[in-house]
CHARMM internal coordinates of N, CA and C (Angstrom, degrees):
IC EDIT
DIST 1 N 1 CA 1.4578
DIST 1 CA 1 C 1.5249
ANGL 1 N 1 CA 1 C 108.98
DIST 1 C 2 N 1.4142
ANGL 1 CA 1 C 2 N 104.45
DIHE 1 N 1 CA 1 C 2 N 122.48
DIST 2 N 2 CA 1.6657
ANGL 1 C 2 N 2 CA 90.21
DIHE 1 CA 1 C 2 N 2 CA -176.59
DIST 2 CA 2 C 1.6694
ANGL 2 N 2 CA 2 C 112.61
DIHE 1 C 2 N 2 CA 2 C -86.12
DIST 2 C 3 N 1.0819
ANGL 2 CA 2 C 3 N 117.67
DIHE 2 N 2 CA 2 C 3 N 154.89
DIST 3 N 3 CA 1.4942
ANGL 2 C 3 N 3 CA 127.23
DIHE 2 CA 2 C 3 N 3 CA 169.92
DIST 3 CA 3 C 1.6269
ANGL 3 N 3 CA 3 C 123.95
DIHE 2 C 3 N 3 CA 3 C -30.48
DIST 3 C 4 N 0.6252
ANGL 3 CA 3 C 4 N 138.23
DIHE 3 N 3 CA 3 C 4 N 148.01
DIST 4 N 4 CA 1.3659
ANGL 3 C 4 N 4 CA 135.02
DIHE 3 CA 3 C 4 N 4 CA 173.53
DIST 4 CA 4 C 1.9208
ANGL 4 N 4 CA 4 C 108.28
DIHE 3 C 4 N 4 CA 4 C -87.33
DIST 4 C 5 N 1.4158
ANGL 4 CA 4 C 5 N 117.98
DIHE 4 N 4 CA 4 C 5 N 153.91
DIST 5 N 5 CA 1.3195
ANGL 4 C 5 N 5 CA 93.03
DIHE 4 CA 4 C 5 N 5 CA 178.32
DIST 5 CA 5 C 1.7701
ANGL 5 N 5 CA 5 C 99.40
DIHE 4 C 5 N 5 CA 5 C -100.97
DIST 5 C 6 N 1.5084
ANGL 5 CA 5 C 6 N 104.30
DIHE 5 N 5 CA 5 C 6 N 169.32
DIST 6 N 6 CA 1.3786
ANGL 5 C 6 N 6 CA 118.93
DIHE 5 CA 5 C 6 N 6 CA 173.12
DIST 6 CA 6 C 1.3224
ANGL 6 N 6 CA 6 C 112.43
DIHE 5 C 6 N 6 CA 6 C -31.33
DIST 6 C 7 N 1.1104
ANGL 6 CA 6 C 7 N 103.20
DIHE 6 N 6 CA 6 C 7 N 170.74
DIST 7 N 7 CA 1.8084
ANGL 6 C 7 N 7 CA 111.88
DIHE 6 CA 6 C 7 N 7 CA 176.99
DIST 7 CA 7 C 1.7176
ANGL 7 N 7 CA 7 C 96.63
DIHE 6 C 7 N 7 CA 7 C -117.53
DIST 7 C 8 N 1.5943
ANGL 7 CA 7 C 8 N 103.80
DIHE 7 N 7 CA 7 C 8 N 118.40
DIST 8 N 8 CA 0.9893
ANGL 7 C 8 N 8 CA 88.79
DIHE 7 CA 7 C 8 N 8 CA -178.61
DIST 8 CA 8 C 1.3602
ANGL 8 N 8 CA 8 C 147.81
DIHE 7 C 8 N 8 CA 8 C -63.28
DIST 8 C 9 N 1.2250
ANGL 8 CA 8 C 9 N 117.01
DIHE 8 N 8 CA 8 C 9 N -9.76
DIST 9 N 9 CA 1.7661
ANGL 8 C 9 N 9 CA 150.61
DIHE 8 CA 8 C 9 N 9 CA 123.13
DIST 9 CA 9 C 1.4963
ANGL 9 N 9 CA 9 C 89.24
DIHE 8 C 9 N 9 CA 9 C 16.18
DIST 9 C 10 N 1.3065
ANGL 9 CA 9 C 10 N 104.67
DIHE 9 N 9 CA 9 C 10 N -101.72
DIST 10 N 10 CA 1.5398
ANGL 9 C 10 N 10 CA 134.16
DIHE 9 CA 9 C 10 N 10 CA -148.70
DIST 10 CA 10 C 1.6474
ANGL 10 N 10 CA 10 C 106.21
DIHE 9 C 10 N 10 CA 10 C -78.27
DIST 10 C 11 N 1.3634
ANGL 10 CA 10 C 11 N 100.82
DIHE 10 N 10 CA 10 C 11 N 1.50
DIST 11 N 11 CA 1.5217
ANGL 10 C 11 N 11 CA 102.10
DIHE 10 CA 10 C 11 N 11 CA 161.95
DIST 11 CA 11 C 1.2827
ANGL 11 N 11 CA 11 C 108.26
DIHE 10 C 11 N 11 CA 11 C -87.30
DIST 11 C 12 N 1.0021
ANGL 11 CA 11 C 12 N 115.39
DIHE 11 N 11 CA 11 C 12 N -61.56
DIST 12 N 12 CA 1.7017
ANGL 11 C 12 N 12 CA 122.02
DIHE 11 CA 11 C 12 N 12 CA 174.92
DIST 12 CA 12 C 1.6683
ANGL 12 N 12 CA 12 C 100.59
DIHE 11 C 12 N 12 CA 12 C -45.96
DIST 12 C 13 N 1.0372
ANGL 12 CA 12 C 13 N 130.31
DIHE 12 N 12 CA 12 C 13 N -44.28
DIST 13 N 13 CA 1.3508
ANGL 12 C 13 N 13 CA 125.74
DIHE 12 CA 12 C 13 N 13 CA -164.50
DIST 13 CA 13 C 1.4798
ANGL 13 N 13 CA 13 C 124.30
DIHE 12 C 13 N 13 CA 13 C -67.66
DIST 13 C 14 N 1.4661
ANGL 13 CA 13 C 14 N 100.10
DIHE 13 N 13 CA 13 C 14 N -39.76
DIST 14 N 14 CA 1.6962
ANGL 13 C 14 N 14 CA 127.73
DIHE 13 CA 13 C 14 N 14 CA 143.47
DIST 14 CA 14 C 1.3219
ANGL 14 N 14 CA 14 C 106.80
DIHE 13 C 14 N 14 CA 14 C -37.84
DIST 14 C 15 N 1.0016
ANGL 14 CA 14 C 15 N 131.41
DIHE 14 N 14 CA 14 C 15 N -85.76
DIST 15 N 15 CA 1.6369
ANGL 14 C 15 N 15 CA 152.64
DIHE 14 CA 14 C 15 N 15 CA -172.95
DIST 15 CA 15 C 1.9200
ANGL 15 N 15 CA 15 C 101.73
DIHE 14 C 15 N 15 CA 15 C -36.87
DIST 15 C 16 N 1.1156
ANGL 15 CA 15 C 16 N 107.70
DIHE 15 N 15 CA 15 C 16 N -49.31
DIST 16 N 16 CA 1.2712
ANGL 15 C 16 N 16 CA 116.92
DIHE 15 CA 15 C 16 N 16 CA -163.45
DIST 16 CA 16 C 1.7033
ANGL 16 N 16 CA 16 C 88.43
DIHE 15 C 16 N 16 CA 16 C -77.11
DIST 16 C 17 N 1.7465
ANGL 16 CA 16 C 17 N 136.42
DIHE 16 N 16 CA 16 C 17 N -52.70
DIST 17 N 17 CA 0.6815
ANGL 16 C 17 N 17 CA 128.86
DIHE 16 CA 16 C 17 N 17 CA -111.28
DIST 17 CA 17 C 2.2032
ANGL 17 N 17 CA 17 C 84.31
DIHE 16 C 17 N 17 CA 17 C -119.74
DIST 17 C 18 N 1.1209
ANGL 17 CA 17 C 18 N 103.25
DIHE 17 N 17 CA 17 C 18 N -8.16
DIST 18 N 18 CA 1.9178
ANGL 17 C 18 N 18 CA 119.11
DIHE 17 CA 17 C 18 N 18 CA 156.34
DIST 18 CA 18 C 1.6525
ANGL 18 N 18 CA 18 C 101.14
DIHE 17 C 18 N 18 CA 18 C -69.39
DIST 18 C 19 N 1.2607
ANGL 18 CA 18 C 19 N 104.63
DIHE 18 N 18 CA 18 C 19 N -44.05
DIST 19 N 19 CA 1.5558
ANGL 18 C 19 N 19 CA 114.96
DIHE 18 CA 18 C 19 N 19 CA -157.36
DIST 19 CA 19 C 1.1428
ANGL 19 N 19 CA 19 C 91.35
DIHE 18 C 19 N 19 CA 19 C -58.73
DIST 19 C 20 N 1.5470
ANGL 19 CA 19 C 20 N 118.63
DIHE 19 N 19 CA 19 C 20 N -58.05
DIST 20 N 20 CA 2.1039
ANGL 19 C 20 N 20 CA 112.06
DIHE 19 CA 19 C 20 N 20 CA -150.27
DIST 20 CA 20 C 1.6756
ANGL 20 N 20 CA 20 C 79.38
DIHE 19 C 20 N 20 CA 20 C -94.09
DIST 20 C 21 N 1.4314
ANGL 20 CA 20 C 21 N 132.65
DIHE 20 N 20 CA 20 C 21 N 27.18
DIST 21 N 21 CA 1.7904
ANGL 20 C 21 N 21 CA 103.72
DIHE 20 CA 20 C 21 N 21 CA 164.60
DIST 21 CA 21 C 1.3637
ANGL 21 N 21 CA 21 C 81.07
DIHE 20 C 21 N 21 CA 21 C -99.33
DIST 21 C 22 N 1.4380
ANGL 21 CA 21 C 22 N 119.28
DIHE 21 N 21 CA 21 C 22 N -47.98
DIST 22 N 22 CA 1.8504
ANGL 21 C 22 N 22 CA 104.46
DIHE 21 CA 21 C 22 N 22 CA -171.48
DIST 22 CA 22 C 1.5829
ANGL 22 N 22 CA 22 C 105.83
DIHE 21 C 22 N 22 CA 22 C -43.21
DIST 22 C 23 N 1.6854
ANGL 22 CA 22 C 23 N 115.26
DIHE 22 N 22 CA 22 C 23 N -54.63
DIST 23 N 23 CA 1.5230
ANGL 22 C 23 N 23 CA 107.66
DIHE 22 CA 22 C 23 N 23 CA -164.92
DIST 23 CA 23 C 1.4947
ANGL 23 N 23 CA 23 C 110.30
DIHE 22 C 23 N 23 CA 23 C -58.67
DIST 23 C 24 N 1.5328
ANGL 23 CA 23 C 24 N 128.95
DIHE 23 N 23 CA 23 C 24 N -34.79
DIST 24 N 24 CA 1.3454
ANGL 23 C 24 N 24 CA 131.34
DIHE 23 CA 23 C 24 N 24 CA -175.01
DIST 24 CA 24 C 1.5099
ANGL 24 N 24 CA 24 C 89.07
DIHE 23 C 24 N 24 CA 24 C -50.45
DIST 24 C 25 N 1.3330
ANGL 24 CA 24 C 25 N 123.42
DIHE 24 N 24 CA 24 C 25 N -88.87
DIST 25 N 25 CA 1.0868
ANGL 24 C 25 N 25 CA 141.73
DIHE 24 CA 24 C 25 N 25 CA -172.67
DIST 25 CA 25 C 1.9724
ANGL 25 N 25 CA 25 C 126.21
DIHE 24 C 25 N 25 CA 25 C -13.96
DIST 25 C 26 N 1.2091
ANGL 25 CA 25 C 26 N 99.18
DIHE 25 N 25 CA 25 C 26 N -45.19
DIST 26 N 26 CA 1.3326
ANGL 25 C 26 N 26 CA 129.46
DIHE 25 CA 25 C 26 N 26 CA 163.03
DIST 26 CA 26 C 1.0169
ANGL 26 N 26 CA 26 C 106.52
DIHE 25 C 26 N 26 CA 26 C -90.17
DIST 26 C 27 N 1.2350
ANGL 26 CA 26 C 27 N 152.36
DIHE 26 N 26 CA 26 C 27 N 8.40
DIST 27 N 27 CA 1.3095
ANGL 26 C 27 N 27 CA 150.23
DIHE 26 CA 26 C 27 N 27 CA 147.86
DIST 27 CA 27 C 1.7259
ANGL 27 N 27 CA 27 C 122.11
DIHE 26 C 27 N 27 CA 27 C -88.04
DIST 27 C 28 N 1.1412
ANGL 27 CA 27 C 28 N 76.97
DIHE 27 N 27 CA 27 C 28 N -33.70
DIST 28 N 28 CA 1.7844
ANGL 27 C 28 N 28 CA 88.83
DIHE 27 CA 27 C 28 N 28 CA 177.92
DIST 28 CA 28 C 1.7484
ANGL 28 N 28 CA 28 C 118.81
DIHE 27 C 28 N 28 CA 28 C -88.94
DIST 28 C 29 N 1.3687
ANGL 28 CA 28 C 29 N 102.10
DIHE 28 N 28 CA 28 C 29 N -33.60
DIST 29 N 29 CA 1.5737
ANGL 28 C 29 N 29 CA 121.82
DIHE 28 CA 28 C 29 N 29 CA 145.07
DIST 29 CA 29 C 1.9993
ANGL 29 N 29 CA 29 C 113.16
DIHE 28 C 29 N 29 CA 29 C -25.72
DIST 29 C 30 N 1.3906
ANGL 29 CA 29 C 30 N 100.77
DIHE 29 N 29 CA 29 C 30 N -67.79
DIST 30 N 30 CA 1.3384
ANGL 29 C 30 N 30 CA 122.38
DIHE 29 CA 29 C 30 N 30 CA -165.72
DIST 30 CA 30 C 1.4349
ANGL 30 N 30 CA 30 C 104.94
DIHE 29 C 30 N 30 CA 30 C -66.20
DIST 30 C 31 N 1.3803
ANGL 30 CA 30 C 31 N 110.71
DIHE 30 N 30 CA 30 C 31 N -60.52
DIST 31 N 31 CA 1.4752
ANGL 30 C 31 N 31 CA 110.24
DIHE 30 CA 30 C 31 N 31 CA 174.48
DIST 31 CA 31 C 1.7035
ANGL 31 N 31 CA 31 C 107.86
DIHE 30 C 31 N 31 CA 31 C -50.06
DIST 31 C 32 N 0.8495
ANGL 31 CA 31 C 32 N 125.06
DIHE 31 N 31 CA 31 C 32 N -80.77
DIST 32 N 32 CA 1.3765
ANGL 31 C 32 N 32 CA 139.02
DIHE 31 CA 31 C 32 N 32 CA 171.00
DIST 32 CA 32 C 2.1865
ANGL 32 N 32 CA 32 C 97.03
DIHE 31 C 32 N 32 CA 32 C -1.98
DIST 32 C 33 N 1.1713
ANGL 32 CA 32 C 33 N 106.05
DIHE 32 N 32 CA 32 C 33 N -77.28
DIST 33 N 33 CA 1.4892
ANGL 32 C 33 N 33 CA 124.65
DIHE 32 CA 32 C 33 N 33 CA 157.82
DIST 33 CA 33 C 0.9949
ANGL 33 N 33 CA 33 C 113.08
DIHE 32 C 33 N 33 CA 33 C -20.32
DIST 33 C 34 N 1.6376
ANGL 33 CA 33 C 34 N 119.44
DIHE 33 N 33 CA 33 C 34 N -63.85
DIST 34 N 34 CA 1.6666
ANGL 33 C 34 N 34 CA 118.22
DIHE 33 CA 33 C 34 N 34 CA -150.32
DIST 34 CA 34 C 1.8682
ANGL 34 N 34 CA 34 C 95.43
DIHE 33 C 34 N 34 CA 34 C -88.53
DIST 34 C 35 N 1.5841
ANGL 34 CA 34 C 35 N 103.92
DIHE 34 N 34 CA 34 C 35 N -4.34
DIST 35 N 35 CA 1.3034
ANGL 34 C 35 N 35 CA 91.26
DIHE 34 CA 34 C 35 N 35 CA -169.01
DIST 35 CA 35 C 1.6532
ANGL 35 N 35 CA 35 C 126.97
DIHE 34 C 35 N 35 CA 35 C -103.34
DIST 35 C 36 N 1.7766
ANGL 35 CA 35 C 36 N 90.11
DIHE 35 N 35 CA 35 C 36 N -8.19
DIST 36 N 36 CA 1.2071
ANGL 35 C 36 N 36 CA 108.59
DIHE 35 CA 35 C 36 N 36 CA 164.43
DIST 36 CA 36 C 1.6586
ANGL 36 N 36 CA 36 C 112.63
DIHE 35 C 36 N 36 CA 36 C -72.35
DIST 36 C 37 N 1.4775
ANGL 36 CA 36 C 37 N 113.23
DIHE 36 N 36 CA 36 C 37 N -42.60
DIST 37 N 37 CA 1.6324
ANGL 36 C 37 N 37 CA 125.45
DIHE 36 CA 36 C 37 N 37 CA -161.75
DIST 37 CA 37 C 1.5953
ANGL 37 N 37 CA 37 C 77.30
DIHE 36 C 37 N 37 CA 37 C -56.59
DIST 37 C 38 N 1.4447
ANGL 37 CA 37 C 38 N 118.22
DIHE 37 N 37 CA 37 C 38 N -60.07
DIST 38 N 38 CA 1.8319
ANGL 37 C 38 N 38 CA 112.63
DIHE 37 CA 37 C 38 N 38 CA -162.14
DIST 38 CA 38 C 1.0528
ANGL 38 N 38 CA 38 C 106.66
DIHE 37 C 38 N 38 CA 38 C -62.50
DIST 38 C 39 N 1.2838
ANGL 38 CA 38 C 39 N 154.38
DIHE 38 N 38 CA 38 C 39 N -23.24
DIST 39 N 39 CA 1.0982
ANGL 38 C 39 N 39 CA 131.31
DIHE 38 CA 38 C 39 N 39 CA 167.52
DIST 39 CA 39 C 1.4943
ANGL 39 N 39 CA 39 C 141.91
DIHE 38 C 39 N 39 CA 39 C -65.34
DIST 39 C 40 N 2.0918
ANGL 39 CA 39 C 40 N 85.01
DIHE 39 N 39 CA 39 C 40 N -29.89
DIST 40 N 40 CA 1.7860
ANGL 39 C 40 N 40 CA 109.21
DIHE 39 CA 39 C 40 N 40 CA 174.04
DIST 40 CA 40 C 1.4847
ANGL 40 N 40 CA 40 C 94.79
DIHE 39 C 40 N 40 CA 40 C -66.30
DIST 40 C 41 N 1.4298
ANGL 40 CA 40 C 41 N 136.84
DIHE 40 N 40 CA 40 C 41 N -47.68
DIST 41 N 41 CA 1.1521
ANGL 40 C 41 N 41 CA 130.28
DIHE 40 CA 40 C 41 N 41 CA -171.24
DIST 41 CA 41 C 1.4053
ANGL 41 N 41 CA 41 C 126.45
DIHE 40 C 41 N 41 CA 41 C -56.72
DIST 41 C 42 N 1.6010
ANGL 41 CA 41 C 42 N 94.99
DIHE 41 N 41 CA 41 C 42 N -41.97
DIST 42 N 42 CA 1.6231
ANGL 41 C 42 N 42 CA 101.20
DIHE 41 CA 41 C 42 N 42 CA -176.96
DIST 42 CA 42 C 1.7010
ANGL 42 N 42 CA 42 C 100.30
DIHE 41 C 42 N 42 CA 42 C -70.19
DIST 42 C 43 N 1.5017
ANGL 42 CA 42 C 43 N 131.32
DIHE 42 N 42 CA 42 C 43 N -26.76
DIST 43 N 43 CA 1.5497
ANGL 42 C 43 N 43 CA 124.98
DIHE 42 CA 42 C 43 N 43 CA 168.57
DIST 43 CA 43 C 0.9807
ANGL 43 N 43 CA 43 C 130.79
DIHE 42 C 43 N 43 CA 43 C -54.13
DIST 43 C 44 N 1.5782
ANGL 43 CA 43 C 44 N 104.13
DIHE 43 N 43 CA 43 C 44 N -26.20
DIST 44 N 44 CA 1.8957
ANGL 43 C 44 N 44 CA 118.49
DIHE 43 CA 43 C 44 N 44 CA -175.58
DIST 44 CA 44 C 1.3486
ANGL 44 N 44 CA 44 C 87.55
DIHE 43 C 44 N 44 CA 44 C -95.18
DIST 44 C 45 N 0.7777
ANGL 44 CA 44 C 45 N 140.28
DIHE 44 N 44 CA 44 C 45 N -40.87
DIST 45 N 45 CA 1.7014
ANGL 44 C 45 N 45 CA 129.49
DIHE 44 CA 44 C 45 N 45 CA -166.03
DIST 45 CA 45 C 1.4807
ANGL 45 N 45 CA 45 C 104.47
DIHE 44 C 45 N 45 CA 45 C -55.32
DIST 45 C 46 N 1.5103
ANGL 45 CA 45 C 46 N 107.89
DIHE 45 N 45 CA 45 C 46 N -43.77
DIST 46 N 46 CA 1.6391
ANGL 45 C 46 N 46 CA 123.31
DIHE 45 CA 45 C 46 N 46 CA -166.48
DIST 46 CA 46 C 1.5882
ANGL 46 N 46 CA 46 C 104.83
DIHE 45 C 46 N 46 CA 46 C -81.09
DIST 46 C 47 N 1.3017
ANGL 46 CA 46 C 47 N 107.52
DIHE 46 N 46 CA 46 C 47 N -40.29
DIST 47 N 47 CA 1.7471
ANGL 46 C 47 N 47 CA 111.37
DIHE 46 CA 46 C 47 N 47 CA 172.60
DIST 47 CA 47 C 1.3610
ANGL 47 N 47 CA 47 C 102.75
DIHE 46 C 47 N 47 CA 47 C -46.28
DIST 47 C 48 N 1.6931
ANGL 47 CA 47 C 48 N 121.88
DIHE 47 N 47 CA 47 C 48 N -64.75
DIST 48 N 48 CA 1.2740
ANGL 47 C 48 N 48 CA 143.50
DIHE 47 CA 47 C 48 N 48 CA -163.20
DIST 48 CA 48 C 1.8491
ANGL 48 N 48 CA 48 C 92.34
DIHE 47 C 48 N 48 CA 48 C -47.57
DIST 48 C 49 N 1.0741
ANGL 48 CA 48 C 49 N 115.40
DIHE 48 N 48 CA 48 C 49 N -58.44
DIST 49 N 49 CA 1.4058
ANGL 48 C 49 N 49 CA 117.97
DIHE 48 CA 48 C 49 N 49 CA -157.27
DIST 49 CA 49 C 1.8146
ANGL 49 N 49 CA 49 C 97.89
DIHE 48 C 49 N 49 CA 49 C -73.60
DIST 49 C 50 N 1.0986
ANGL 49 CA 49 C 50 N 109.93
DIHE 49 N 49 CA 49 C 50 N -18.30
DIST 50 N 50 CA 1.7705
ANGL 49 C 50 N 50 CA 100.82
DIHE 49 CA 49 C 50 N 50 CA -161.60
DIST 50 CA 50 C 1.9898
ANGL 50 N 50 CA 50 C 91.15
DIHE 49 C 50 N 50 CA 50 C -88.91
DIST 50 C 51 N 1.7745
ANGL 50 CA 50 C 51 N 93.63
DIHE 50 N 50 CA 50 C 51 N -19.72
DIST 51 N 51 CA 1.8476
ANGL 50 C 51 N 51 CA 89.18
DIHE 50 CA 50 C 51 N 51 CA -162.18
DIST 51 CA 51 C 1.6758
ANGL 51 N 51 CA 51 C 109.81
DIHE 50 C 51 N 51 CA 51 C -105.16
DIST 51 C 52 N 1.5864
ANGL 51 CA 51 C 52 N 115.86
DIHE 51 N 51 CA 51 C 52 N 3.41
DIST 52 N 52 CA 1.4063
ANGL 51 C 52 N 52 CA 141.64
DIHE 51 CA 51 C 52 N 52 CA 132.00
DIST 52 CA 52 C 1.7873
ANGL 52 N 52 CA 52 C 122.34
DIHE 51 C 52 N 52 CA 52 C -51.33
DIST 52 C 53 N 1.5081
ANGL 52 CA 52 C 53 N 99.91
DIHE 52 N 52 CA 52 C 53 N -61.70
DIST 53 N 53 CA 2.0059
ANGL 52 C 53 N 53 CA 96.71
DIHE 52 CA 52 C 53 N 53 CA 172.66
DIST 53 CA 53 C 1.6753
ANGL 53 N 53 CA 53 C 96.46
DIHE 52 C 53 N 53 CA 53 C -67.24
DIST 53 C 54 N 1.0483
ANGL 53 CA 53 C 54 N 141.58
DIHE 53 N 53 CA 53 C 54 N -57.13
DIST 54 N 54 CA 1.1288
ANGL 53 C 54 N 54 CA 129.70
DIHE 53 CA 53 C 54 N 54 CA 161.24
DIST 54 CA 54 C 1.4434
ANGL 54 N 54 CA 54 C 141.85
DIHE 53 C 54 N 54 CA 54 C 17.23
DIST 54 C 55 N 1.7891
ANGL 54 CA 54 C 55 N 91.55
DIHE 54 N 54 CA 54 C 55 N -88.31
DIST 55 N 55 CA 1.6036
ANGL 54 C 55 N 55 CA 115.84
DIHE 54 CA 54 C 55 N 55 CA 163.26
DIST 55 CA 55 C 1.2145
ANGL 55 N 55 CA 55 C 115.42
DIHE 54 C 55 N 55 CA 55 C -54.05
DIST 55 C 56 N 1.6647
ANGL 55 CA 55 C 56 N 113.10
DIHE 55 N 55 CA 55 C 56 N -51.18
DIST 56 N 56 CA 1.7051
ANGL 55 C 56 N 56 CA 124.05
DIHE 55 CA 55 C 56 N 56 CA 175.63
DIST 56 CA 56 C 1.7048
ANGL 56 N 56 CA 56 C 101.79
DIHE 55 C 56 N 56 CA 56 C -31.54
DIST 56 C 57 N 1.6163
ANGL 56 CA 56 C 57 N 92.97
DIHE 56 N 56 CA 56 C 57 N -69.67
DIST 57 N 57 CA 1.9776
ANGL 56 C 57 N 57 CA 89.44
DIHE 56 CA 56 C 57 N 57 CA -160.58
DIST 57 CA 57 C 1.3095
ANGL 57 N 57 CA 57 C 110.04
DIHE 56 C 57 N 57 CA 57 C -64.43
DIST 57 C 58 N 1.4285
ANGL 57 CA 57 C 58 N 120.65
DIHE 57 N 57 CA 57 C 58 N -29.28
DIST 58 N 58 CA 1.5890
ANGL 57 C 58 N 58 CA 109.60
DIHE 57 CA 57 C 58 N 58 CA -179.01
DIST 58 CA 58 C 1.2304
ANGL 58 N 58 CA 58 C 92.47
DIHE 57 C 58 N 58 CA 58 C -60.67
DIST 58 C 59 N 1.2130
ANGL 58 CA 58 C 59 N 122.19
DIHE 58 N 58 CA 58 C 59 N -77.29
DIST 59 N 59 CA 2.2610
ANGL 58 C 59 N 59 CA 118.08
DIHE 58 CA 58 C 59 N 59 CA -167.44
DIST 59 CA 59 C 1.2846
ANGL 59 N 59 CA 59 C 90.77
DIHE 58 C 59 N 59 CA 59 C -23.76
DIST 59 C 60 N 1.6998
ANGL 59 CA 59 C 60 N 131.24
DIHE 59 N 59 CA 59 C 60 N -70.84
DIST 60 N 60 CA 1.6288
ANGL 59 C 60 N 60 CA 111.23
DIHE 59 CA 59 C 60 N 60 CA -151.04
DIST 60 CA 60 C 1.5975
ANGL 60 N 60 CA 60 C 104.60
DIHE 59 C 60 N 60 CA 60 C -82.60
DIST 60 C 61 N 0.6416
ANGL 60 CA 60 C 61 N 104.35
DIHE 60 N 60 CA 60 C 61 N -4.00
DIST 61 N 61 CA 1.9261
ANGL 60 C 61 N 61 CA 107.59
DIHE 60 CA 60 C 61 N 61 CA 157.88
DIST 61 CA 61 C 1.4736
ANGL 61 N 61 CA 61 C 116.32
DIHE 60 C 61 N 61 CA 61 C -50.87
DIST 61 C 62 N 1.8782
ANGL 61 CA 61 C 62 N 97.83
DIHE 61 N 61 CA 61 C 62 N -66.68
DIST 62 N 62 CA 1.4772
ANGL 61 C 62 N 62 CA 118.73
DIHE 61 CA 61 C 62 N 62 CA -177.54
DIST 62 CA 62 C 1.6479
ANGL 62 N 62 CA 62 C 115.94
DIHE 61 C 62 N 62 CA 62 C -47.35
DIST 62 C 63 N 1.6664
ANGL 62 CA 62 C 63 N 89.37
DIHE 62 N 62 CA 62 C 63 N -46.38
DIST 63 N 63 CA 1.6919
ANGL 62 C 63 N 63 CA 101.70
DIHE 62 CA 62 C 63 N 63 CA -175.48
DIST 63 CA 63 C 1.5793
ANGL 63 N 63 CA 63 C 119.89
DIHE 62 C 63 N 63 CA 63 C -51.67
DIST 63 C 64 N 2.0539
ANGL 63 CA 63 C 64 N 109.43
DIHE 63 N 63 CA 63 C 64 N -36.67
DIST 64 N 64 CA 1.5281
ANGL 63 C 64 N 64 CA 107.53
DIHE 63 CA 63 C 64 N 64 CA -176.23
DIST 64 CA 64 C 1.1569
ANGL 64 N 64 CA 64 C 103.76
DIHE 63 C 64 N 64 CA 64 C -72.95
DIST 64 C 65 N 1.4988
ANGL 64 CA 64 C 65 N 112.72
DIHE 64 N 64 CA 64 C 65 N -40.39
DIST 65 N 65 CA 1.7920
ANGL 64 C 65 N 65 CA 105.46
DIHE 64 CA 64 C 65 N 65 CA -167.99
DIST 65 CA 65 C 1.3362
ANGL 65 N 65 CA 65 C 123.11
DIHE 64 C 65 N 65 CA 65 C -68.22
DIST 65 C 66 N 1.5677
ANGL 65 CA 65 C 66 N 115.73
DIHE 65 N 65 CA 65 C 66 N -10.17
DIST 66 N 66 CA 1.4359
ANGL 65 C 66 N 66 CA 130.54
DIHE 65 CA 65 C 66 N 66 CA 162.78
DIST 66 CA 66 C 1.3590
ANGL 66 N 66 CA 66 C 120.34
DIHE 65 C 66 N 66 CA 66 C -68.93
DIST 66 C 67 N 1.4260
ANGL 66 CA 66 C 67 N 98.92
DIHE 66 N 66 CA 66 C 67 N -32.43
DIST 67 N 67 CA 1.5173
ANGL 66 C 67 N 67 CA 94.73
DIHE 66 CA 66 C 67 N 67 CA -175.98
DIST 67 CA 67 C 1.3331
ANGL 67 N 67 CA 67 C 111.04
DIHE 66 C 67 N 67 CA 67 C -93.45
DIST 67 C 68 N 1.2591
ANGL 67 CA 67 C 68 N 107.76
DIHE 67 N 67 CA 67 C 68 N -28.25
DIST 68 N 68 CA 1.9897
ANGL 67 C 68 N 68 CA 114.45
DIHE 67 CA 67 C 68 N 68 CA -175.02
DIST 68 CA 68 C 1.7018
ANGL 68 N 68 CA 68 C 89.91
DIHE 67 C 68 N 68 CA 68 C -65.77
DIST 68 C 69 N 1.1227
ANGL 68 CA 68 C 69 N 137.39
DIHE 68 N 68 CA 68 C 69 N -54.11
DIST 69 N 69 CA 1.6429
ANGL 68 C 69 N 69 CA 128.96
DIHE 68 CA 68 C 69 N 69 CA 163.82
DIST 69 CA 69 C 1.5735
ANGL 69 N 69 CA 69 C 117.69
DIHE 68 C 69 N 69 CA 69 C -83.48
DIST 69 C 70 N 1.0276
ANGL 69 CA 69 C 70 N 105.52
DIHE 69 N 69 CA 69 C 70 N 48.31
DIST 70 N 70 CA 1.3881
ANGL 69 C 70 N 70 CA 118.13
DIHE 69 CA 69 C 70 N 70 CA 144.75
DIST 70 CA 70 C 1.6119
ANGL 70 N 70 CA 70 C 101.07
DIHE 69 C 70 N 70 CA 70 C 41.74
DIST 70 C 71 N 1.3908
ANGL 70 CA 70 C 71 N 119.17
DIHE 70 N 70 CA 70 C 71 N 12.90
DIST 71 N 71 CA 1.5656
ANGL 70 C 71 N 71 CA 122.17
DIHE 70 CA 70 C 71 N 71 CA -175.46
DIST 71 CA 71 C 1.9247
ANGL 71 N 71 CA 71 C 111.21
DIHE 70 C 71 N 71 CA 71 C -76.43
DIST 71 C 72 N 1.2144
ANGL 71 CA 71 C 72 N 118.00
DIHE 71 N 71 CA 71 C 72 N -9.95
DIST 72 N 72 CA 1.3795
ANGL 71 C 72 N 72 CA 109.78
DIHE 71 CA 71 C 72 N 72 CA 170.20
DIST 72 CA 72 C 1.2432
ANGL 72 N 72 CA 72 C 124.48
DIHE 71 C 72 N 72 CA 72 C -83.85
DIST 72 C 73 N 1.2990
ANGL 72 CA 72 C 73 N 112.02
DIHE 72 N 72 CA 72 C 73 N 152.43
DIST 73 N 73 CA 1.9137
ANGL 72 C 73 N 73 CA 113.11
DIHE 72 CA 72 C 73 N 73 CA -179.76
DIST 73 CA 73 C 1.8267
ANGL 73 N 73 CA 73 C 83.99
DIHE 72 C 73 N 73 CA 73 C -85.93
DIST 73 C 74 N 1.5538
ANGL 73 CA 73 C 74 N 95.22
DIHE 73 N 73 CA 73 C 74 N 151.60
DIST 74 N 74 CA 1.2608
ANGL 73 C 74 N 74 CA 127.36
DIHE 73 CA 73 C 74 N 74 CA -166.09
DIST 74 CA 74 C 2.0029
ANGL 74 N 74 CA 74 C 104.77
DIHE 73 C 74 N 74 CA 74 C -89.22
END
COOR INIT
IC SEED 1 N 1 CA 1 C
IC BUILD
């Protein structure tokens, strides 16, 4: 008895159904990606803020030693 052939149905359904494992796959890829970039971001954000208080205390640093030598205009 020979085989019957596929239905062409369930060929396509196959076809479709490789397709969304590649897209899962590449999807999870991406996240993976976007979640590293957010983390580098949230580090620079925190760098930014630690090298902002930074600048602050040197300026009010600058400001006493200006004034203990009398180097500011009044």
């Amino acid at each position: 008895m020979a085989s019957e052939p596929e239905s062409l149905l369930l060929v396509y359904l196959r076809r479709i159904d490789e397709k969304v494992d590649r897209l899962r796959d590449d999807v999870r890829e991406l996240k993976t990606g976007l979640n590293s970039v957010r983390r580098d971001l949230i580090a620079l954000a925190e760098a930014d803020a630690r090298l902002e208080l930074m600048v602050d205390r040197q300026g009010e640093r600058l400001d006493k030693i200006e004034r203990r030598l009398d180097l500011r205009d009044a």
